[in-house]
N, C-alpha and C positions, 0 to 999 in steps of 0.2 A: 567487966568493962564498964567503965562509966564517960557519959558527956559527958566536958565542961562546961561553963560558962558558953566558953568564946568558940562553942561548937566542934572543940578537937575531942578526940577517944582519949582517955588514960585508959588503957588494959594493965591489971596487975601481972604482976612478972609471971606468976604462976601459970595464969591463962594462956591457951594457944595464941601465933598471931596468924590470920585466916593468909592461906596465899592469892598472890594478885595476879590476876590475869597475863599480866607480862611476864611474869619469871614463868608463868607454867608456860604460857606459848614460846617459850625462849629453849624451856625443858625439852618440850612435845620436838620443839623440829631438831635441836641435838640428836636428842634418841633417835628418831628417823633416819637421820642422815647418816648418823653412827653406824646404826644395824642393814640398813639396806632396804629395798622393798624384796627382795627374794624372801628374809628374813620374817617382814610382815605376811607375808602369802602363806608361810611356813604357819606360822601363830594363828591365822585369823583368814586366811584363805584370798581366794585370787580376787572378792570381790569386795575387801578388806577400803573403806573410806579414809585414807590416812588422814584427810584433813580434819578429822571427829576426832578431838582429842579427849582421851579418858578420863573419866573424875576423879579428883585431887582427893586426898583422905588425910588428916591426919587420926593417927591409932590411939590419940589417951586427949584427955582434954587439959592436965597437967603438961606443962611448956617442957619441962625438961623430958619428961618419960616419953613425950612425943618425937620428941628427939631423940633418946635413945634406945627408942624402938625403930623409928627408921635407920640409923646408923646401923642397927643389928639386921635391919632386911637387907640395906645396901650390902655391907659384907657377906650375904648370906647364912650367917647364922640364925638368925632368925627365918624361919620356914613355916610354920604352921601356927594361925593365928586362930587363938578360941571365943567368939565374943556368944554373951547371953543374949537369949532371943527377948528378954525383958528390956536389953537397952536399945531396939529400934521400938521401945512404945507402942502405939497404934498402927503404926506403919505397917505397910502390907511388905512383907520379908519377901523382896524376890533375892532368890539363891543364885549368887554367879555359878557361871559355866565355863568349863573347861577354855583356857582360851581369853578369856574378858582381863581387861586389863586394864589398869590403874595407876595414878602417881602416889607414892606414898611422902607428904610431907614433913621433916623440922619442923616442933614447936612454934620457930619464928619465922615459919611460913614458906620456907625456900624446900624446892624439891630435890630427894636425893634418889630415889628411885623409881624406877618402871618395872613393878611386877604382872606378873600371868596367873591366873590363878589354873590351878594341874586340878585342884578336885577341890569344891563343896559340900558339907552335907550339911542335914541336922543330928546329934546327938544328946539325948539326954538334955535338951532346953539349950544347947546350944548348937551356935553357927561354928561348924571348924570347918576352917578352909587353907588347905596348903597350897603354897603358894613358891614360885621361882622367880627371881631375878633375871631381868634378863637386859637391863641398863641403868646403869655402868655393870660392867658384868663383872660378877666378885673375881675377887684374888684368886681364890682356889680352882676357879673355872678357866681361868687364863692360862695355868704350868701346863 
Protein backbone atom coordinates (compact mmCIF):
# COMPACT_ATOMS: atom_id res chain seq x y z
CA UNK A 1 0.00 0.00 0.00
CA UNK A 2 1.31 3.37 -0.56
CA UNK A 3 0.10 7.14 0.30
CA UNK A 4 -0.13 9.66 -2.10
CA UNK A 5 0.57 12.88 -2.36
CA UNK A 6 -3.02 14.20 -2.03
CA UNK A 7 -3.44 11.64 0.97
CA UNK A 8 -5.38 8.77 -1.10
CA UNK A 9 -4.00 4.76 -0.60
CA UNK A 10 -2.94 3.18 -4.00
CA UNK A 11 -2.93 -0.71 -2.76
CA UNK A 12 -1.24 -2.91 -5.50
CA UNK A 13 -3.64 -5.16 -7.16
CA UNK A 14 -1.97 -8.07 -5.40
CA UNK A 15 -2.62 -6.78 -1.87
CA UNK A 16 -5.74 -7.57 0.15
CA UNK A 17 -8.41 -4.68 0.33
CA UNK A 18 -9.01 -4.68 4.45
CA UNK A 19 -13.03 -4.96 4.81
CA UNK A 20 -15.18 -1.96 6.01
CA UNK A 21 -17.24 -1.92 8.76
CA UNK A 22 -20.36 -1.43 6.74
CA UNK A 23 -20.36 -4.48 4.36
CA UNK A 24 -19.41 -6.53 7.62
CA UNK A 25 -22.33 -5.14 9.61
CA UNK A 26 -24.63 -5.45 6.62
CA UNK A 27 -22.94 -9.36 6.53
CA UNK A 28 -23.50 -9.84 10.48
CA UNK A 29 -27.22 -8.93 10.43
CA UNK A 30 -28.09 -11.07 7.03
CA UNK A 31 -26.59 -14.13 8.74
CA UNK A 32 -28.66 -13.49 11.67
CA UNK A 33 -31.72 -12.92 10.27
CA UNK A 34 -31.09 -15.79 7.87
CA UNK A 35 -30.33 -18.59 10.35
CA UNK A 36 -32.55 -17.50 13.37
CA UNK A 37 -31.74 -17.11 16.95
CA UNK A 38 -32.85 -20.97 17.66
CA UNK A 39 -29.90 -21.43 15.40
CA UNK A 40 -27.42 -19.21 17.24
CA UNK A 41 -28.40 -20.82 20.75
CA UNK A 42 -27.73 -24.07 18.84
CA UNK A 43 -23.91 -22.82 17.94
CA UNK A 44 -23.13 -20.65 20.81
CA UNK A 45 -25.77 -21.19 23.43
CA UNK A 46 -28.66 -19.51 25.17
CA UNK A 47 -26.57 -16.60 26.36
CA UNK A 48 -24.95 -16.08 22.93
CA UNK A 49 -24.60 -11.63 22.41
CA UNK A 50 -25.76 -11.50 18.87
CA UNK A 51 -24.87 -8.07 18.68
CA UNK A 52 -20.86 -9.05 19.03
CA UNK A 53 -20.07 -9.56 15.74
CA UNK A 54 -17.17 -11.97 14.83
CA UNK A 55 -13.82 -11.01 13.44
CA UNK A 56 -13.40 -10.58 9.85
CA UNK A 57 -10.19 -12.61 8.37
CA UNK A 58 -9.07 -12.70 5.22
CA UNK A 59 -6.90 -16.39 4.69
CA UNK A 60 -3.79 -15.18 2.30
CA UNK A 61 -2.38 -11.79 2.03
CA UNK A 62 -2.30 -12.29 -1.96
CA UNK A 63 -5.78 -10.43 -3.43
CA UNK A 64 -6.72 -13.29 -5.52
CA UNK A 65 -5.76 -16.50 -3.23
CA UNK A 66 -7.87 -14.57 -0.56
CA UNK A 67 -10.48 -14.81 -2.81
CA UNK A 68 -10.26 -18.10 -3.72
CA UNK A 69 -9.93 -19.48 -0.58
CA UNK A 70 -12.93 -18.00 0.67
CA UNK A 71 -15.06 -18.88 -2.42
CA UNK A 72 -13.72 -22.58 -1.53
CA UNK A 73 -15.11 -22.19 2.38
CA UNK A 74 -18.38 -20.46 1.00
CA UNK A 75 -18.92 -23.78 -1.11
CA UNK A 76 -17.75 -25.76 1.36
CA UNK A 77 -14.89 -27.49 -0.06
CA UNK A 78 -12.66 -26.00 1.57
CA UNK A 79 -12.87 -27.36 5.53
CA UNK A 80 -9.67 -27.65 7.26
CA UNK A 81 -7.45 -24.76 7.38
CA UNK A 82 -3.39 -25.44 8.31
CA UNK A 83 -1.64 -22.15 9.33
CA UNK A 84 2.12 -22.13 10.82
CA UNK A 85 2.52 -21.02 14.35
CA UNK A 86 5.63 -18.95 12.99
CA UNK A 87 3.02 -16.66 11.04
CA UNK A 88 1.24 -15.16 14.29
CA UNK A 89 4.87 -13.95 15.32
CA UNK A 90 5.01 -12.93 18.85
CA UNK A 91 1.55 -13.03 19.37
CA UNK A 92 0.16 -15.07 22.16
CA UNK A 93 -1.73 -18.06 20.03
CA UNK A 94 -5.03 -18.24 21.51
CA UNK A 95 -6.57 -21.46 19.91
CA UNK A 96 -10.33 -21.15 18.91
CA UNK A 97 -12.95 -23.27 20.30
CA UNK A 98 -15.42 -25.31 19.23
CA UNK A 99 -18.20 -23.05 18.38
CA UNK A 100 -16.18 -19.37 17.86
CA UNK A 101 -17.03 -17.99 14.76
CA UNK A 102 -15.92 -15.87 12.14
CA UNK A 103 -16.35 -13.87 8.77
CA UNK A 104 -14.13 -15.13 6.32
CA UNK A 105 -13.38 -12.28 3.56
CA UNK A 106 -12.65 -11.67 -0.57
CA UNK A 107 -9.25 -10.34 -1.33
CA UNK A 108 -11.32 -7.10 -2.13
CA UNK A 109 -12.66 -7.00 1.22
CA UNK A 110 -16.47 -8.04 0.78
CA UNK A 111 -17.61 -11.02 3.07
CA UNK A 112 -18.66 -14.26 1.62
CA UNK A 113 -18.73 -16.40 4.66
CA UNK A 114 -19.72 -17.29 8.42
CA UNK A 115 -17.82 -20.23 9.61
CA UNK A 116 -17.84 -22.17 13.15
CA UNK A 117 -14.98 -23.69 13.86
CA UNK A 118 -15.79 -27.87 14.96
CA UNK A 119 -12.18 -28.45 16.25
CA UNK A 120 -8.50 -26.73 16.89
CA UNK A 121 -5.38 -27.90 17.67
CA UNK A 122 -1.68 -27.56 17.47
CA UNK A 123 0.30 -30.05 15.25
CA UNK A 124 3.56 -30.42 14.51
CA UNK A 125 4.27 -26.22 14.59
CA UNK A 126 1.08 -25.93 13.32
CA UNK A 127 -2.62 -24.40 13.95
CA UNK A 128 -5.25 -26.92 12.13
CA UNK A 129 -8.49 -25.96 12.43
CA UNK A 130 -11.59 -27.48 10.74
CA UNK A 131 -14.06 -25.54 10.26
CA UNK A 132 -18.11 -25.61 8.85
CA UNK A 133 -20.15 -23.29 7.00
CA UNK A 134 -22.89 -22.43 8.18
CA UNK A 135 -23.82 -18.82 6.13
CA UNK A 136 -24.75 -18.97 3.03
CA UNK A 137 -24.97 -22.66 3.56
CA UNK A 138 -23.27 -24.59 0.90
CA UNK A 139 -25.03 -26.22 -2.04
CA UNK A 140 -24.47 -29.57 -0.88
CA UNK A 141 -25.99 -29.06 2.44
CA UNK A 142 -29.13 -27.65 0.97
CA UNK A 143 -30.43 -31.20 -1.38
Amino acid sequence: MRINDDCTMTIPRSECVPPTEEVLTIFWEASRQQLGSAHWEQLAGPRINSSLRPPAVQLAEDRQLATDMAISIREGSLRVLESPLQDFGDEELEIPSPGDLMIVCDGDGMPLALVSTRSAEVVNDMLVENLVTIYPVPAEVKK
